[in-house]
C-alpha positions in Angstrom: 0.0 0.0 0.0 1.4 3.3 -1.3 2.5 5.5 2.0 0.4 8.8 2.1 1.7 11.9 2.6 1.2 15.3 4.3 2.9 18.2 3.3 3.0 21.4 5.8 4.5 24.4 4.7 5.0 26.8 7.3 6.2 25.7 10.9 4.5 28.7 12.9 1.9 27.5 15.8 -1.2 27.2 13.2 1.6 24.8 10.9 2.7 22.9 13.7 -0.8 22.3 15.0 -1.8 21.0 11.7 0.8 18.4 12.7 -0.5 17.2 15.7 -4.0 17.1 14.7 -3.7 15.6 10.8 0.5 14.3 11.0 -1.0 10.8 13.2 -0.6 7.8 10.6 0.9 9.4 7.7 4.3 10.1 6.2 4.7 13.9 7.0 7.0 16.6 4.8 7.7 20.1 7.0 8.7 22.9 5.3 9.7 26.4 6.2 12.4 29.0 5.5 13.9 29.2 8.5 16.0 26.4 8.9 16.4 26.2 12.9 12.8 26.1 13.1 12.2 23.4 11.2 15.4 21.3 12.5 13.7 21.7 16.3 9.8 20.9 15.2 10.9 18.4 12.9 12.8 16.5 15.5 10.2 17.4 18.4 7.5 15.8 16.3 10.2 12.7 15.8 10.5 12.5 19.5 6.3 12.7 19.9 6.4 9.3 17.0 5.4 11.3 14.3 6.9 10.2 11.1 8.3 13.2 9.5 10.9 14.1 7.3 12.0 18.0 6.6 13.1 20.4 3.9 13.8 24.1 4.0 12.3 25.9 1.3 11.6 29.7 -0.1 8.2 30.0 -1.3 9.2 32.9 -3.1 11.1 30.8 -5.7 9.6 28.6 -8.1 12.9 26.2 -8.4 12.5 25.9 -4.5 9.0 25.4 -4.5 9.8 22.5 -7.4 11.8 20.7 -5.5 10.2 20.5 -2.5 7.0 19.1 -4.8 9.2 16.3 -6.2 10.6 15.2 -2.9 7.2 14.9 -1.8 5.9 13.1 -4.4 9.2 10.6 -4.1 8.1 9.7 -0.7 4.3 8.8 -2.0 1.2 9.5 -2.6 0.6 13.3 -1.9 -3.0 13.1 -0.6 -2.8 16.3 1.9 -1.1 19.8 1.6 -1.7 23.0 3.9 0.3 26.2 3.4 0.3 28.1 5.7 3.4 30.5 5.4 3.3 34.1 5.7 4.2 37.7 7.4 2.2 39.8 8.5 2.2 43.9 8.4 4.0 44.5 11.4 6.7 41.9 10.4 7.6 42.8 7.1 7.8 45.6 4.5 5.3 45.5 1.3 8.1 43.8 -0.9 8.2 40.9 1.6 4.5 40.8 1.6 4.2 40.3 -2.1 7.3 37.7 -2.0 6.0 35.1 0.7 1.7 36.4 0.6 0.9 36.6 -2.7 3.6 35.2 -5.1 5.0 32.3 -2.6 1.1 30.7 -1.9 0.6 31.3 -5.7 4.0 28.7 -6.6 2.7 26.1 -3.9 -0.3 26.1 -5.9 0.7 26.1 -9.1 3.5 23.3 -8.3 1.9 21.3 -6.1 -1.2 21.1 -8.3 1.3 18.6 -10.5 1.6 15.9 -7.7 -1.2 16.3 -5.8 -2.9 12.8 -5.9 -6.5 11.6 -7.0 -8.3 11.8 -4.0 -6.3 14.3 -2.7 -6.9 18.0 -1.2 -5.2 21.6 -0.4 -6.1 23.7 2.4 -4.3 27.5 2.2 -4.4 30.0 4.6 -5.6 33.1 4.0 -6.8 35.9 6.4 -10.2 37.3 7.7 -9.0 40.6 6.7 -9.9 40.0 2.9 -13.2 40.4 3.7 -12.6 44.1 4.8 -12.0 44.7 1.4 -15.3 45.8 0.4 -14.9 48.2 -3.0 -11.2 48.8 -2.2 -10.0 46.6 -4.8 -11.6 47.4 -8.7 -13.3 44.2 -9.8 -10.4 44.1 -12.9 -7.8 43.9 -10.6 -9.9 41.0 -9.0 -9.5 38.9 -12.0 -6.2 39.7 -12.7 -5.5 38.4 -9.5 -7.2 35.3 -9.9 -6.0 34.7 -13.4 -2.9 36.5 -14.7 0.9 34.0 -14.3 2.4 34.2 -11.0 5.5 35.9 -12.5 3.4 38.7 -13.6 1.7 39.5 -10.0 3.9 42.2 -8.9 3.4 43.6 -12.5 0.0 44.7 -11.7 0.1 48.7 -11.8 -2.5 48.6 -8.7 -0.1 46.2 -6.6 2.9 47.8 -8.2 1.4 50.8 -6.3 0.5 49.9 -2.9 3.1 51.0 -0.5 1.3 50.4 2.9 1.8 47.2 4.3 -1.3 46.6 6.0 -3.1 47.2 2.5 -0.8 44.8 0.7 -1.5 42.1 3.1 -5.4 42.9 2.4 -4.7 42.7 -1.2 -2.7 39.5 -0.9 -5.0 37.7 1.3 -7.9 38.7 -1.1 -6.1 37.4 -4.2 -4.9 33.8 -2.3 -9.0 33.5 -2.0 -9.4 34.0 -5.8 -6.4 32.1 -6.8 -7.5 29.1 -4.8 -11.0 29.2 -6.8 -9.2 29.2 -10.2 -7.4 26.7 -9.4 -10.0 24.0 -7.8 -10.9 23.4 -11.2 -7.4 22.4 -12.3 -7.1 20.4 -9.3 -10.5 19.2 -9.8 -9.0 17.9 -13.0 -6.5 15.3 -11.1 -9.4 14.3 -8.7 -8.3 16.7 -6.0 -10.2 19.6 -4.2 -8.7 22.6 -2.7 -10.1 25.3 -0.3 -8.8 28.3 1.5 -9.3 29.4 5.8 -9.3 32.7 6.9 -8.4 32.7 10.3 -9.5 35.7 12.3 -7.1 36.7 15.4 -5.1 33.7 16.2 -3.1 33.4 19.5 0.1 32.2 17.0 3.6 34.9 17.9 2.1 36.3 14.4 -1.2 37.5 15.9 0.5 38.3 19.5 2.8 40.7 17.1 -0.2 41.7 15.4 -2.2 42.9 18.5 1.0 44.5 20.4 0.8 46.3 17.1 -0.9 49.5 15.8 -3.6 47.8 14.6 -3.6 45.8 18.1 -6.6 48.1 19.9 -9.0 47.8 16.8 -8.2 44.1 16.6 -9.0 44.0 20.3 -12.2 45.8 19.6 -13.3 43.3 16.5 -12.3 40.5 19.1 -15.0 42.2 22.4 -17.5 42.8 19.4 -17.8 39.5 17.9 -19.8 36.3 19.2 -17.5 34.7 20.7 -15.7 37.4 22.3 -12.1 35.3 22.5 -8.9 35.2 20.5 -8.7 31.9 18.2 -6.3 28.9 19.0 -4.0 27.4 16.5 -6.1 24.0 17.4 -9.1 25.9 15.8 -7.5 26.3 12.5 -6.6 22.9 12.6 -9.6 21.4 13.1 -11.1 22.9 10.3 -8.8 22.4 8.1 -8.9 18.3 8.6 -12.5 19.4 8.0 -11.3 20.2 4.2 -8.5 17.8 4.0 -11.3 15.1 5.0 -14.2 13.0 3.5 -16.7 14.9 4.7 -15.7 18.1 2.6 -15.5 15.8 -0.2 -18.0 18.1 -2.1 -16.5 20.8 -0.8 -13.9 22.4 -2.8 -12.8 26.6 -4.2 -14.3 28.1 -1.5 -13.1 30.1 1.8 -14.0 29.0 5.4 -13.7 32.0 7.0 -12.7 30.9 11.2 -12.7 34.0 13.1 -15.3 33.7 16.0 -17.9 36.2 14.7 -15.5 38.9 14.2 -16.5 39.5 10.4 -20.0 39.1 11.4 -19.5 42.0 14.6 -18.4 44.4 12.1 -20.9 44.1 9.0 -23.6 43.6 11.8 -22.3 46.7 13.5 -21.9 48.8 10.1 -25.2 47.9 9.0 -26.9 49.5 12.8 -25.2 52.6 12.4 -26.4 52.8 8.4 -30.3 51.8 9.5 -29.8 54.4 12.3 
């Protein structure tokens, strides 16, 4: 019986819960950029009996992105992949942003759609803040988004001209969404489904950065106004996406599961009072 194999890309807290809650029983593959992360998770999750074998990658390049595919389909069947690098705007400049947000889950996409296996499904990580889009983005810049080659992204004259961070990570988090749809019918084409999350405030050193950040008290405030009223766990995200990686989802596939507690729901819910008013 062929071995199956998990692929995680991304060893932050949401990437390493993915581990624990999907690694059990499968041959796993952990990949991240920084190297002395993924040497200590990778042999903490030996230690826990996981069986997992490691690669550093750079999502940014396409020839990195490539190899790591081809090792993972050397060591099976690649039935599960979850991306779920990033930075977010109080980590890195917009450059940065584009590189690793928009371009890097655009090459895992695009390369792992040619070893995914029939049967087999994609969960990327997005972020709740594409839906706080609204009108901001022109609906042309939308489809070029979706649809134009990953080496062309950066070319758009509307990214080319973004120079706040915090918009860029909107924009990048939007167009991971779109790209995701496009491409569940060329995945759909191998027998395999893909999806996207977007996790709302997630206790991960990402979101602690985040909310220690400037945009820290109005997170806080989305977090008191929605239904839950609590941050999110990495556990969270991971149970929903083996929700997507599973047969249950099995007609489930180019959509976004947005995971965020209510906090979406506080603001349109709020903006919509204060328009009836």
């Amino acid at each position: 019986m062929a071995t199956e194999v998990l692929v995680i890309i991304g060893m932050g807290g949401m990437g390493q819960a993915v581990l624990r809650r999907s690694g059990a029983g499968r041959k796993v593959l952990l990949a991240d950029f920084n190297e002395s992360l993924l040497e200590t998770t990778a042999a903490t999750a030996l230690g826990d009996g996981y069986d997992v074998v490691s690669q550093a990658v750079d999502v940014s390049s396409r020839d990195s992105v490539a190899a790591l595919a081809a090792t993972a389909a050397e060591l099976g069947h690649v039935t599960q992949v979850v991306h779920t690098a990033g930075v977010s705007p109080v980590q890195a400049p917009v450059q940065a942003i584009w590189n690793v947000d928009l371009i890097g889950a655009a090459l895992v996409l695009e390369e792992f759609e040619k070893v995914i296996a029939p049967g087999g499904a994609g969960v990327f990580i997005s972020s709740m803040s594409a839906y706080m889009s609204g009108g901001r983005i022109p609906a042309d810049v939308l489809a070029s988004l979706a649809t134009v080659p990953v080496d062309d992204l950066h070319l758009i004259p509307f990214v080319a001209g973004i120079d706040n961070p915090g918009y860029a990570y909107l924009v990048a988090k939007r167009a991971n969404q779109l790209r995701v749809q496009s491409a569940s019918l060329r995945w759909g084409a191998r027998g395999a489904r893909v999806n996207s999350i977007s996790p709302g405030v997630i206790s991960t050193p990402m979101g602690q950065q985040e909310l220690a950040g400037e945009s820290g008290a109005h997170m806080r405030g989305m977090i008191e106004g929605s239904g839950t009223g609590r941050v999110g766990t990495p556990g969270d995200i991971a149970n929903a996406a083996a929700f997507l990686l599973g047969h249950d989802a099995s007609f489930i596939t180019g959509v976004d599961l947005l995971v965020d507690g209510g906090a979406v729901a506080g603001v349109d819910t709020n903006q919509r009072s204060r328009v009836a008013d």
